[in-house]
C-alpha positions in Angstrom: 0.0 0.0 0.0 1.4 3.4 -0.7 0.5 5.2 2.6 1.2 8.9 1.2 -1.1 8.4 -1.6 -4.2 6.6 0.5 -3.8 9.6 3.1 -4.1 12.4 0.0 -6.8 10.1 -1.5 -8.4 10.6 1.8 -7.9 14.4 2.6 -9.3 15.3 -0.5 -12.5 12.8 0.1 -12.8 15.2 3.1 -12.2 18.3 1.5 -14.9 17.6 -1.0 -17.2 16.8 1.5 -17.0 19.8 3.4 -16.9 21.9 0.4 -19.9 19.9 -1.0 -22.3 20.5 1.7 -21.0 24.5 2.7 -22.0 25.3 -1.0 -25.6 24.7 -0.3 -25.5 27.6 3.1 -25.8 30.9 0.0 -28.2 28.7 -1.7 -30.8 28.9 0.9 -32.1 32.3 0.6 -32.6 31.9 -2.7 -34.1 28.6 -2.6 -36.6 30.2 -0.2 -37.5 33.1 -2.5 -37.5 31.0 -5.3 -40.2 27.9 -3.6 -42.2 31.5 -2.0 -42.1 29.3 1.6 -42.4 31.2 5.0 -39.3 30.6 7.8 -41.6 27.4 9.4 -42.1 25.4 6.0 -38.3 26.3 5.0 -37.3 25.3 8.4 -39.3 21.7 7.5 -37.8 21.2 3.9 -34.3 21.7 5.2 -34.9 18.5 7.6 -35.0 16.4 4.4 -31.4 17.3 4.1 -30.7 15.3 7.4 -33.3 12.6 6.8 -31.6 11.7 3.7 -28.1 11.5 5.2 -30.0 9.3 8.2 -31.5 7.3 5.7 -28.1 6.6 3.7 -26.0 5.5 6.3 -26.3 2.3 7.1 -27.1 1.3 3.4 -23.4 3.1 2.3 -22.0 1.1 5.4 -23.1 -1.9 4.3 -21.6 -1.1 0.4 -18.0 -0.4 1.4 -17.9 -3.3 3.4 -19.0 -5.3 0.6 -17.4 -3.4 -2.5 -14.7 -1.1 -0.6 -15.2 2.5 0.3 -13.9 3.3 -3.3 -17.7 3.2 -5.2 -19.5 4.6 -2.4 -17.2 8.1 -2.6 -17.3 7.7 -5.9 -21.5 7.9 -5.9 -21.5 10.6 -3.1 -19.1 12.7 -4.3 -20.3 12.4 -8.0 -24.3 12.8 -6.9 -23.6 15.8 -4.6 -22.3 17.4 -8.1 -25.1 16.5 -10.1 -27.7 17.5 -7.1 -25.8 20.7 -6.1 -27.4 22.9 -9.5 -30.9 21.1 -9.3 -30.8 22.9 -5.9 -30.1 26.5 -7.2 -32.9 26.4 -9.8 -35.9 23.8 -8.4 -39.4 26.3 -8.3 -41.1 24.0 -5.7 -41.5 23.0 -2.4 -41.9 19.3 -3.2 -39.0 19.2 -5.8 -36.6 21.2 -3.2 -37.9 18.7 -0.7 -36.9 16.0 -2.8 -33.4 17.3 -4.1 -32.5 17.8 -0.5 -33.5 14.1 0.7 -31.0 13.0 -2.3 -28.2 15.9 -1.5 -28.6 14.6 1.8 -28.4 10.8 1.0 -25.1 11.5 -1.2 -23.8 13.7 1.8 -24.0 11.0 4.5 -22.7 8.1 2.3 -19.8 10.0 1.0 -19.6 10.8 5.0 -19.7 7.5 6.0 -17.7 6.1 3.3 -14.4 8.5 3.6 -14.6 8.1 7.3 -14.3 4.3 7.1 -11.7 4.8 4.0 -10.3 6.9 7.0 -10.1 4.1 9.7 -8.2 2.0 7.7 -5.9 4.7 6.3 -5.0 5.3 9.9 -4.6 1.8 10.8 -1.8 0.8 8.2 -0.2 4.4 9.1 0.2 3.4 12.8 -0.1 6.6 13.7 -3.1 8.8 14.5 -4.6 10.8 11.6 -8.5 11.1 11.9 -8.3 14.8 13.4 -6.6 15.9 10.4 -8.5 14.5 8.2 -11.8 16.4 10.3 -9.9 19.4 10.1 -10.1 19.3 6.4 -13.6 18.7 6.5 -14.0 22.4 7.9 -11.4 24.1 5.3 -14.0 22.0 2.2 -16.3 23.9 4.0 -15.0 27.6 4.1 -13.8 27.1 0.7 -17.1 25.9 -0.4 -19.0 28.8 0.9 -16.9 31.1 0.5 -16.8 30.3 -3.6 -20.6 30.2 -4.1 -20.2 33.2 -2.0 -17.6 34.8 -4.1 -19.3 34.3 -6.9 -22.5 35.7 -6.1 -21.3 38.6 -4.9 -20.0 39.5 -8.4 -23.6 39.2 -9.9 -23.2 35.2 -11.0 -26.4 33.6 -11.1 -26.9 31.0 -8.9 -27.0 28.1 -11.6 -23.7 28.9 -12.5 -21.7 29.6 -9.4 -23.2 26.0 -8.8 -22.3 24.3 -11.9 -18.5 26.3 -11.6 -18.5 24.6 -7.8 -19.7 20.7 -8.8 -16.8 20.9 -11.6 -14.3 22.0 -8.4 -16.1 18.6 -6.5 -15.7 16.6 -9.3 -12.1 17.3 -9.8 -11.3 16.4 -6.4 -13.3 13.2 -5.9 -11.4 12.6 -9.4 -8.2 13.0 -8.1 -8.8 11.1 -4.8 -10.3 8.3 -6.8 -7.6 6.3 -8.0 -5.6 7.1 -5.0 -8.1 5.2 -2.6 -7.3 2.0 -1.0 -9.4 -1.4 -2.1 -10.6 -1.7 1.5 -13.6 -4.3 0.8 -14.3 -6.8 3.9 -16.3 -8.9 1.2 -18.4 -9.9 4.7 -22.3 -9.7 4.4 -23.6 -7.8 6.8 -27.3 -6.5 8.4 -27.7 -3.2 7.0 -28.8 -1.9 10.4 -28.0 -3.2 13.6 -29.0 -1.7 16.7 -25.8 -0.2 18.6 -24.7 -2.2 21.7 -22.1 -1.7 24.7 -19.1 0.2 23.9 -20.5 1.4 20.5 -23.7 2.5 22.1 -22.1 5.0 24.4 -19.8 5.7 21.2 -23.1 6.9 19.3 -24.1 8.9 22.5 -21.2 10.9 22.8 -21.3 11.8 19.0 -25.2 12.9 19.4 -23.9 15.1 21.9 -21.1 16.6 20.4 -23.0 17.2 17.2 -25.9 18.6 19.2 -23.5 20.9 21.5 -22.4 22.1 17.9 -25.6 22.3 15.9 -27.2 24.4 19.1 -24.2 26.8 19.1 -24.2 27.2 15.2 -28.7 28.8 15.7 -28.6 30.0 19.4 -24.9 31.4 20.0 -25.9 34.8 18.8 -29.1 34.8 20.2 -27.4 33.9 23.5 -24.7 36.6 22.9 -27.3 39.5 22.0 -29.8 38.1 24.8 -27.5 38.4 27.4 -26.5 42.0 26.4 -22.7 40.7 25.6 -22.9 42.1 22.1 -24.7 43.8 19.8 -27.2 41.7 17.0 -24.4 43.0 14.3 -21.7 40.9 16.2 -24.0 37.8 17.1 -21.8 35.5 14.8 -18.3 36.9 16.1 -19.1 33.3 18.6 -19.8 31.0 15.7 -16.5 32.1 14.1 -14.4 32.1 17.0 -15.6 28.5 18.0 -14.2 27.3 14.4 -11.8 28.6 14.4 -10.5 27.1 17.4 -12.1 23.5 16.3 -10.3 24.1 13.2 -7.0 25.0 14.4 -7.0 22.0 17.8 -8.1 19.5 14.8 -4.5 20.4 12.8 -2.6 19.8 16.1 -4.7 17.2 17.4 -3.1 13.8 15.7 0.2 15.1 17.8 -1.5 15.8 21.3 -3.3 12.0 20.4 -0.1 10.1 20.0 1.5 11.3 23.3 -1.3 11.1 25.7 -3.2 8.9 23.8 -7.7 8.9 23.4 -8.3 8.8 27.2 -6.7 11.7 28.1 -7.6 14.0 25.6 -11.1 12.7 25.3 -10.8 13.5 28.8 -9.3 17.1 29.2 -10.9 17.6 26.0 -14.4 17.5 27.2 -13.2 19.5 30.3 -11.8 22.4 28.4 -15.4 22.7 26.2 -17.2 22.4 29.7 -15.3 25.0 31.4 -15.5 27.3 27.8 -19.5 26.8 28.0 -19.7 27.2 32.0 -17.5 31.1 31.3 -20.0 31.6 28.1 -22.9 31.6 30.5 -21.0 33.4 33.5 -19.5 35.9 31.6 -20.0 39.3 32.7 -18.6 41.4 30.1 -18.1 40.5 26.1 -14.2 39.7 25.8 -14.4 36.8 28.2 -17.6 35.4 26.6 -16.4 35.3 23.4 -13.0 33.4 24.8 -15.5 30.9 26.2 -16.5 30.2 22.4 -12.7 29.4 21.7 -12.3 27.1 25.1 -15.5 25.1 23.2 -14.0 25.0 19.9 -10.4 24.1 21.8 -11.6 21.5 23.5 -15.0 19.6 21.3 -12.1 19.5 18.1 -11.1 16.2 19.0 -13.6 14.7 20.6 -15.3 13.6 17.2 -12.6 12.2 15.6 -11.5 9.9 18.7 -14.5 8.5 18.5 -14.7 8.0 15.1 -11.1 5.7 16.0 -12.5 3.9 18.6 -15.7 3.2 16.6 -13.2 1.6 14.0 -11.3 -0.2 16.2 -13.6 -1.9 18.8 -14.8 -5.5 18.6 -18.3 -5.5 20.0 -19.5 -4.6 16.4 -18.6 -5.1 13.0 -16.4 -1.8 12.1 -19.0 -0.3 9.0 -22.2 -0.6 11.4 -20.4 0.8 14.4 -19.4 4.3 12.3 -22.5 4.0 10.6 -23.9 4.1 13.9 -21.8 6.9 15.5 -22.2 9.0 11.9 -26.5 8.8 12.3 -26.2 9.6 15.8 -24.0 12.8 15.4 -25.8 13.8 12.1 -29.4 13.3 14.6 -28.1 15.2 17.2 -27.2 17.9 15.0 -30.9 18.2 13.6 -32.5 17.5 16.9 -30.3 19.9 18.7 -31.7 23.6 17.6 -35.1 22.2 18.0 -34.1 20.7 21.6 -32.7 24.4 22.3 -35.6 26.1 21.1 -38.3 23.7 23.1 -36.5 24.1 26.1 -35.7 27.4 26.3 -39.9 28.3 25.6 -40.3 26.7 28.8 -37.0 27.6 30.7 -35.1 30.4 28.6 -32.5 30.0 26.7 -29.6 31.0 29.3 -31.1 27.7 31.1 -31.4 26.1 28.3 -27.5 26.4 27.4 -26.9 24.7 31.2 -28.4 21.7 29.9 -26.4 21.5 26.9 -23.1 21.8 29.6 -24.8 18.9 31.8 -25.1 16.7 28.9 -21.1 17.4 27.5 -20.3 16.7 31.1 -21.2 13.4 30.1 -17.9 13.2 28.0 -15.2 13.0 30.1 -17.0 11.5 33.4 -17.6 8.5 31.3 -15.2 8.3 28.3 -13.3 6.2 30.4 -16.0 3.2 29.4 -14.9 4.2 25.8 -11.4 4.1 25.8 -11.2 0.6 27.9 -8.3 -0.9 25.3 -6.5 2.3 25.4 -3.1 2.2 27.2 -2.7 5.9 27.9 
């Protein structure tokens, strides 16, 4: 195997994946415009997105294991760029409804697909990878928005900032192709399973990361203006610092893994996004809220990607339903989150709501030591 071509192969799958899905985020006013749908209809057609990826899953799962990750990034990459245009010119609620279900259908197989890919890439390396191959995800996805973006800023119609940005995902899942490894297991498996012992705490902790995430990405700002920390121009300055930091701890993060190993930064990971949430919600002035959002983004970077290690490396389950299973979890907790945010905080407010998000990510490291069992650190 030539390890320096299977780990390009595989940075680029992420790259593409993360540029894929942040061209969509322009798109949406438009869409919205276009389909004449009020904020609550829009807010239901954009589920399909997540419903599809949900759907996917376990189905692309049960494909690489049979054929090898290769066809399945192949499919996703390839329908993204095909479904990426239909999305900037559909005139209907029912045929945006639909292009989303398959947009989100390619999303979550090429998601599952790359991050098994990344498993195995990781395991013939010998040395820990999967946080830079998650930070990548996030640069696909500056670079994606920030081209459709670009382009429409300069008067490019929609339809053809899209088509200009599925040749740019083409050309990378292209590239990566030939590059991939031939990881088929050739082993039938169930196409869904439900998740059990160490997997099934595996597949909480990702629901609760994602959801931590998905709440900060609506309610940050809110929280922010709400709490008189900033002013409604400056809501997203939170958002941004957050990935920053998440971006920047996922570059370094393969390092910090291979000398104190999972346990340990699962550990003071989940610690340092606790104690960056906790100051977030203290905070009396503006400065030391907003270095909360970097103490979150510092911290929840690598919790993701350790678990997407351990989910490829335990033995309770086979390997492509146990990331299957982590992947629907986090991409469920990521659509259930703003909606769990917004129901509570109609009953509690949202400053009360945010101390339940910090009660569940204190789940992380009180009981990531059940994850990490066969981890010597």
């Amino acid at each position: 195997m030539n390890q320096s071509r299977a780990k390009l192969a595989t940075r680029l799958a992420f790259v593409a994946a993360g540029f894929g899905v942040a061209c969509w985020a322009p798109l949406v006013p438009f869409a919205k415009t276009r389909c004449h749908l009020g904020d609550g209809t829009m807010g239901l057609v954009l589920l399909l997105l997540g419903a599809g990826s949900i759907v996917a899953m376990p189905l692309a799962a049960n494909l690489s294991g049979r054929f090898s990750s290769k066809p399945i990034v192949l499919t996703g990459g390839l329908g993204l760029a095909v479904t990426l245009p239909l999305l900037s010119i559909v005139s209907s609620p029912i045929a945006l409804g639909v292009a989303l279900f398959a947009f989100g259908a390619f999303l979550g197989s090429l998601d599952v697909a790359m991050n098994l890919h990344a498993v195995d890439v990781e395991h013939a390396s010998e040395k820990p990878l999967m946080s830079g191959f998650h930070a990548l995800f996030s640069i696909g996805g500056f670079l994606g928005s920030g081209t459709v973006t670009a382009l429409l800023s300069r008067g490019i119609a929609p339809s053809s900032s899209t088509l200009l940005s599925s040749a740019i995902l083409v050309a990378l899942i292209l590239v990566a192709l030939p590059r991939m490894l031939s990881n088929r297991e050739g082993t039938k498996q169930p196409l869904f399973a439900i998740p059990k012992g160490i997997v099934l705490v595996i597949a909480i902790f990702a629901a609760i990361s994602f959801l931590v995430e998905g709440a900060l990405l609506d309610w940050s700002a809110l929280l922010l203006v709400g709490e008189h920390l900033v002013s409604a121009a400056h809501g997203g300055l939170g958002y941004m610092l957050f990935s920053i930091a998440m971006t920047f701890s996922r570059f370094v993060g393969d390092g910090i893994v291979a000398r104190f190993g999972n346990r340990i930064v699962l550990t003071l990971g989940g610690v340092t996004a606790l104690l960056g949430l906790c100051g977030l919600l203290l905070a009396p002035v503006a400065w030391i809220g907003l270095v909360s959002f970097v103490f979150v983004g510092l911290g929840a970077a690598n919790i993701v990607p350790i678990l997407f290690r351990l989910a490829g490396t335990q033995h309770t389950m086979p390997k492509g339903l146990a990331v299957a299973a982590l992947t629907t979890a986090g991409y469920a907790g990521m659509l259930t989150g703003p909606a769990v945010i917004g129901f509570l905080s109609k009953g509690i407010g949202l400053h009360n709501a945010f101390w339940f998000l910090a009660a569940l990510l204190a789940c992380v490291p009180i009981f990531c030591k059940y994850v990490t069992v066969e981890d010597p650190h």
